[in-house]
ZAMARGU-4260 file (C-alpha; in steps of 0.2 Angstrom, whole numbers, plus 5000, padded with zeros to 4 digits):
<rodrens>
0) 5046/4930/5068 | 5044/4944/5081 | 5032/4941/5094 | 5031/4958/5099 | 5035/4975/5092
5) 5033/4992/5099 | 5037/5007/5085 | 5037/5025/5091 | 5029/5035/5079 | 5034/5037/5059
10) 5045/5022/5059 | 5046/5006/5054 | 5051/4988/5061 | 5055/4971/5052 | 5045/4958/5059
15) 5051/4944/5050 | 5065/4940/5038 | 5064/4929/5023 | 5081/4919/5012 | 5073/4911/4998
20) 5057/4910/4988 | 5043/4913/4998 | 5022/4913/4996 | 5014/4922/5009 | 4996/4913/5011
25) 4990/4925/5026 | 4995/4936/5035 | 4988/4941/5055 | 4991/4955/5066 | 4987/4954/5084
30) 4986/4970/5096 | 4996/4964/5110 | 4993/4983/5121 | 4977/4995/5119 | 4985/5006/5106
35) 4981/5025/5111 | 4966/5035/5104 | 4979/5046/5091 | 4980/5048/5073 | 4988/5030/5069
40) 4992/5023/5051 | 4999/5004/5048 | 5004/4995/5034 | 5014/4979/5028 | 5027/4980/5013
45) 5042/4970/5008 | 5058/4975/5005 | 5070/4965/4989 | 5086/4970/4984 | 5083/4989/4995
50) 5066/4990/4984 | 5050/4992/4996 | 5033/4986/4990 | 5016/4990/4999 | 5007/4972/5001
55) 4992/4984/5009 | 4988/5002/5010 | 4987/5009/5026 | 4973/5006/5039 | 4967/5019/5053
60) 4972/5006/5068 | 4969/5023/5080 | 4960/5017/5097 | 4961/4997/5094 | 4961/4989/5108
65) 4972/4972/5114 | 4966/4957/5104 | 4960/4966/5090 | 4964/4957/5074 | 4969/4962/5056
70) 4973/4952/5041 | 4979/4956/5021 | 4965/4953/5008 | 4979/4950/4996 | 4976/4963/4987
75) 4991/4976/4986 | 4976/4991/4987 | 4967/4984/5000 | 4971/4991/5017 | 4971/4974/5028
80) 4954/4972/5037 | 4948/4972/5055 | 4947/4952/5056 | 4940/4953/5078 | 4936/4962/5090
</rodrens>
């Protein structure tokens, strides 16, 4: 797991790998620095055997500010939700 990650924009990041069969319960995203008041779009997929899956749609996190929290619904269409702050 990463316990932080910075992306510049249009790219993407791992932030944890998987070996194995796995069952995602939750999943929780923590700002960790102000992110800037600019369009800003992010999502959380999966990637098996080079085949990407959305497990969200994208959410507007433009202008969140440190502590701000943001969880899945479990439902792949759902963009993940503002959970804090």
């Amino acid at each position: 797991m990463t316990a932080n990650k910075e992306l510049p924009a249009t790219t993407t990041g791992a932030i944890f790998t998987v070996t194995g069969i796995c069952e995602v319960i939750s999943l929780i995203g923590v700002v960790g620095t102000d992110i800037q008041t600019q369009a800003c779009l992010t999502k959380i997929s999966t990637v098996s055997n080079s085949a990407t899956t959305d497990i969200c749609a994208d959410l507007d996190i433009t202008g969140k500010t440190t502590q701000s929290r943001m969880s899945i619904t479990g439902t792949f269409a759902d963009a993940m939700i503002n959970t804090a702050k």
